[in-house]
C-alpha positions in Angstrom: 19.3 11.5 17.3 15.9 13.0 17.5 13.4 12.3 14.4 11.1 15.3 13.7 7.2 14.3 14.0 7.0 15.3 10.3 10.0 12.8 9.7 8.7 9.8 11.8 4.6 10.1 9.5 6.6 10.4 6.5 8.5 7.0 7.9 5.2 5.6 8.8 3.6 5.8 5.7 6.9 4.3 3.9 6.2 1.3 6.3 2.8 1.2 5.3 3.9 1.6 1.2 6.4 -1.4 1.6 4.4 -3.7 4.4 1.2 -3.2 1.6 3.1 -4.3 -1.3 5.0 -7.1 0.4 1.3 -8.3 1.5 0.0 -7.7 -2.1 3.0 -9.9 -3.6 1.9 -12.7 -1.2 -1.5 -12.6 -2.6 -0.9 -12.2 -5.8 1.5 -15.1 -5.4 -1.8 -17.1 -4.1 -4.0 -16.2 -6.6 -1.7 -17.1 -9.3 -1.7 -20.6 -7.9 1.1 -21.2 -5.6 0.3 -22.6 -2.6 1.3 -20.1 0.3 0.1 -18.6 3.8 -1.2 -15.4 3.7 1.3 -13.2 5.4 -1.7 -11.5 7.5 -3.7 -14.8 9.1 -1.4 -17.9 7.7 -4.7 -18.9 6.2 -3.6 -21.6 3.3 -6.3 -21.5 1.3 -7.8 -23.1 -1.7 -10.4 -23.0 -4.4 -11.5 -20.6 -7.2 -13.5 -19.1 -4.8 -10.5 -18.2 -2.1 -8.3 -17.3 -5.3 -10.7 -14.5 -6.6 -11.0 -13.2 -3.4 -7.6 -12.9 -3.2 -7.1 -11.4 -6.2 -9.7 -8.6 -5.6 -8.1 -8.0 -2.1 -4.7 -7.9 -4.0 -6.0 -4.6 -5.6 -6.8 -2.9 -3.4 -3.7 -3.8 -0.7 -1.5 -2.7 -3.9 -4.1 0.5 -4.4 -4.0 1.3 -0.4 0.1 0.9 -0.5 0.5 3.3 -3.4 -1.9 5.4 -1.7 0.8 5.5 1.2 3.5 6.3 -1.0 1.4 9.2 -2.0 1.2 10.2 1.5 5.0 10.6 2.0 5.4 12.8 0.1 3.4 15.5 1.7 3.0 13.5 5.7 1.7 17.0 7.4 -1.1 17.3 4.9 -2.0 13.9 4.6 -1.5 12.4 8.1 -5.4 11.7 8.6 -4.6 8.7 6.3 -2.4 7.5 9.0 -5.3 7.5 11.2 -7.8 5.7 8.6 -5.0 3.1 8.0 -4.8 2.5 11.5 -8.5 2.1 12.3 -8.8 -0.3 9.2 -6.0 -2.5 10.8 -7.5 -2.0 14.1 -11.1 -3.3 12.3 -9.2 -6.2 10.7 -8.2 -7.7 13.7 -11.5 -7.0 15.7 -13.3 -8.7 12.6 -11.0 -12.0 12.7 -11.7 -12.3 16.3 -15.7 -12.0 16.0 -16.6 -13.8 13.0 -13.0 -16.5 12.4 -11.4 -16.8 15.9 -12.3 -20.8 16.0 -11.0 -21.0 12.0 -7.4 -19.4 12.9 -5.4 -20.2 15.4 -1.9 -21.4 16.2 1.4 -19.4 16.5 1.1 -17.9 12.8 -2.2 -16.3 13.3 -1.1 -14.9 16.6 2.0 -13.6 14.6 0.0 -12.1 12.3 -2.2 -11.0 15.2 0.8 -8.8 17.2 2.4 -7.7 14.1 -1.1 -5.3 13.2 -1.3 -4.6 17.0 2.4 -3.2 16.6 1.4 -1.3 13.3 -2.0 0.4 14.7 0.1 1.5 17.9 3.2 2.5 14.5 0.4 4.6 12.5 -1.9 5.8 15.3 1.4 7.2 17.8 2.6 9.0 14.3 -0.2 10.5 13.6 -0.9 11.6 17.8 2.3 12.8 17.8 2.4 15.2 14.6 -0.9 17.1 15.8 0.8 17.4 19.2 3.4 18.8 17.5 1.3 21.2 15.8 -0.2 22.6 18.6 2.8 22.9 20.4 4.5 24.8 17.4 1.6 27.2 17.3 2.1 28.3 20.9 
């Protein structure tokens, strides 16, 4: 079965909507006190400190998801957040490896690591692939 390029963004930013709230539950989860691995880094942290961060990051996760959501609906128009989403994973992952590289490590973080490599190639090939389509459907 072939999925249209309009059908695979509109897939893509479901991913996004449901892979953003999961995340946000996990930090909320922290920041109400339970002891947990962030899903991204497996970072178990501590501290008021860590827990305010995490609450503030929690927003705006849940925000960004809803924002997805809000995507779907209308993937053609709104596919340039596909590419956004993708360079802030992409920035993410470049930022972990400059400034907390010696911090994380071991098999969770790597986890972590390959599951937003998979999700930028996800978002960025969705969003590629619809203004291919574009072009091609205007010849």
């Amino acid at each position: 079965m072939k999925i249209s390029s309009k059908g695979y963004l509109k897939e893509a930013f479901i991913l996004g909507f449901i892979l953003d709230e999961l995340i946000a539950i996990n930090w909320l989860l922290i920041v109400i006190g339970i002891k947990l691995p962030s899903i991204l880094s497996g970072h178990i942290g501590s501290g008021f400190d860590y827990q305010f961060a995490m609450y503030i990051s929690t927003v705006f996760m849940a925000g960004w998801g809803i924002l997805m959501l809000w995507a779907s609906f209308k993937p053609i128009e709104r596919r340039g957040l596909m590419l956004v989403t993708a360079l802030l994973i992409l920035i993410s992952i470049i930022s972990e490896i400059i400034f907390y590289s010696s911090y994380l490590s071991g098999p969770v973080f790597i986890f972590g690591f390959c599951k937003r490599i998979v999700l930028v190639l996800i978002f960025s090939s969705s969003y590629f692939i619809s203004i291919h389509s574009q072009k091609k459907e205007r010849r």
